[in-house]
Each structure stands twice: as structure tokens, then as C-alpha cells.
Steps between C-alpha positions, in 0.01 A plus 500: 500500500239244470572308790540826713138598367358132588615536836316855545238390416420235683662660785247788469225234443439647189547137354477098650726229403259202397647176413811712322229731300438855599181687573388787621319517867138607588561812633795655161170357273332711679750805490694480184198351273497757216139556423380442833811570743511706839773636408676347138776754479678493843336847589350443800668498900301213582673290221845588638357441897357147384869422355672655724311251789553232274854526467570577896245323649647128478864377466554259217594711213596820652664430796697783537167737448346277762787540756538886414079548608470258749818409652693821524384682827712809459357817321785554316734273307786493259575180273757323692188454834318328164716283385610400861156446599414287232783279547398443829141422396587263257815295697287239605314459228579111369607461104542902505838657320506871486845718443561847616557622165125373343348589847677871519370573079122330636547829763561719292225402237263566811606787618475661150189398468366743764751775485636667181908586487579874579784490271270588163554355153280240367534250775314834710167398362201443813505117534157391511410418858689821591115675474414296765749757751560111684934605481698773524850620480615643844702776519816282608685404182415115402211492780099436439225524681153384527214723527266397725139659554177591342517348112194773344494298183481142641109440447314257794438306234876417437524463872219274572643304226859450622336452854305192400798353304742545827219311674467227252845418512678596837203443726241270326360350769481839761125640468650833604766747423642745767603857369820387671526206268388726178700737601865330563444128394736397210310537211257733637355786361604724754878369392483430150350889470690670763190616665521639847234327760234773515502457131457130465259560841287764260460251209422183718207690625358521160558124418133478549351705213780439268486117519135442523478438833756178459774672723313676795656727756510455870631693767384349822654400852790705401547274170549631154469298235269393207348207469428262237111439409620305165731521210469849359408469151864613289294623170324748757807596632722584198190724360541665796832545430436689223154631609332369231131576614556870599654560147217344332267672665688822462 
């Protein structure tokens, strides 16, 4: 149980692994803090988006969530299109060992994380991230899908934030991003949150005001993109998450 929890966590960047000791990150200081915390007791949808991203946004300790959000193109999916896909993924990779059996219970752990059983009894309890409506059991027995669109409860800030954090990492040295990129691009926004383009288009326009003007919006010679002025400042960003400043001054 410990060692499952440890890897959570730091897959959720909840913690860092320093030198062998464990710590928590800026940003779960920032949220989990008791006295001061966004949001200490897990109550808020912008705790579950920033862990959900987290978790799906880059492949080293979830690579089957990774595959499932970025590297499955079809809208609907059963396990076996999981576990083959991740197979594939991870052939090549050198030193890498993986059996069907661990790969096909890692599918099932993520698939029950975003879609309760129908079957009731205790196991029928909502799984956390299922509030996030990301997953959803089709109406063909032992088939899922994904539910792509609007996300009502994903805040620009949470956007802006997993935005900047795709940049940093996929596309470092770009100074823009298309909507095509932030849209489709593995580890994108647009993929990691199932949101369809006008969507992601809708919140790219706003980059602007919600990052201080770091992120800017341009839409010229039939090019859409946003630009990058300078590093957005993260701090900002996760209070925007949470709109801080229009509940204090509410």
C-alpha cells in the first residue's frame, strides 16, 4: 500500500523524489496546506483537473493513462485496444519488461478511475476522477468512451496552467503554439481534457488576461496561435485556478 501511494503521488506531482527523500511540490503546498490551502480537503474540480493533467500529461509513471489520452485516436475503446496499444508504445523502449497480465490490471486501475462499475455493491462507489465526466461506459457491454467537448468546470486558470507546462516540456524552444498543436498535440490540453477545438480555440483567446499578458493571442494572416511574451508566472496561474482574487474580494 505504501509503495502504491508513493507512486501516486509523485505521479500526480503531489510529491518530488530528492536524493531518496520525499517532499511535497510548489503547487500541493499551495493546495493541500491546511491553514492556508486552496483547497486542503480534495473538494475542489480544479484539484482533480491539476491531477488529472499531471497524471496524463507525460509518460513515465502512467503510461497506460498517457497512451489512453494521447495515443488512442478512437472515441470509443474497450481494454484489450489499451493494453494492445501500450504494448506497442513501449516495444522499443530499451531495458523495458512489461507482461500482459501487470499491463491488463494497470488498465483496469485506469479505467476505474474515471468510470464507476454498474454492477453495485461496494466496489460501485464514484471513483474520484469520475466527477471530472473525462470516461464513460458505452452502451456496448465491456466498451468506454471518451467524452469530448465543453469541460464547464475546468477554470482558465487550470488551462493556462497545463498550457504553459505542455510548452515547457514538448515545445521549449517554439515561441508559439497553434490551436492545432493545443488542440491534438500529445500532451496537449486539448487531448489530455478531451476538449473539442472551438473549445480549446475559446480559451486560447483569453490567454491574454488570464496570464498577465505572458501568453498573448494572435490571429493574423490566417494564423492562430498565441504567442509567448515571457514565462507566465505559475503562482499567478494556480490562484487563478482557484480564483483566489474574486473570492477574496467577494
Amino acid at each position: 500500500m505504501a509503495i502504491s501511494i508513493r507512486h501516486w503521488a509523485l505521479a500526480a506531482d503531489v510529491l518530488r523524489d530528492e536524493d531518496g527523500m520525499l517532499t511535497p511540490t510548489d503547487w500541493a503546498r499551495r493546495v493541500f496546506d491546511l491553514e492556508t490551502g486552496f483547497d486542503p480537503y480534495l473538494e475542489e474540480p480544479s484539484t482533480l483537473w491539476l491531477v488529472h493533467a499531471a497524471i496524463a500529461g507525460k509518460p513515465e509513471l502512467a503510461t497506460t493513462w498517457f497512451y489512453a489520452f494521447n495515443g488512442l485516436n478512437q472515441a470509443t475503446f474497450d481494454r484489450d485496444m489499451v493494453v494492445q496499444g501500450v504494448m506497442e508504445s513501449v516495444r522499443d523502449r530499451p531495458g523495458l519488461r512489461i507482461s500482459a497480465d501487470t499491463l491488463r490490471r494497470d488498465v483496469e486501475v485506469f479505467v476505474r478511475s474515471y468510470a464507476a462499475r454498474g454492477d453495485g455493491g461496494e466496489d460501485a462507489a464514484e471513483p474520484l476522477l469520475a466527477e471530472l465526466g473525462l470516461i464513460r461506459e458505452s452502451r456496448l457491454a465491456g466498451q468506454f468512451e471518451f467524452v469530448r467537448g465543453p469541460k464547464p468546470n475546468l477554470t482558465d486558470g487550470v488551462f493556462a496552467l497545463t498550457l504553459w507546462r505542455f510548452w515547457r516540456r514538448w515545445h521549449q524552444n517554439s515561441p508559439t503554439i497553434s490551436v492545432e498543436q493545443a488542440s491534438y498535440a500529445p500532451g496537449s490540453p486539448g487531448r489530455i481534457f478531451k476538449l473539442d477545438e472551438d473549445s480549446v480555440l475559446e480559451r486560447l483567446t483569453r490567454m491574454d488576461r488570464v496570464t498577465d499578458g505572458a501568453l498573448i493571442w494572435s490571429d493574423t494572416a490566417g494564423l492562430r496561435q498565441v504567442a509567448r511574451v515571457r514565462a507566465p508566472n505559475e503562482a499567478r496561474l494556480l490562484e487563478q485556478a482557484y480564483n483566489v482574487s474574486r473570492k477574496a474580494a467577494a
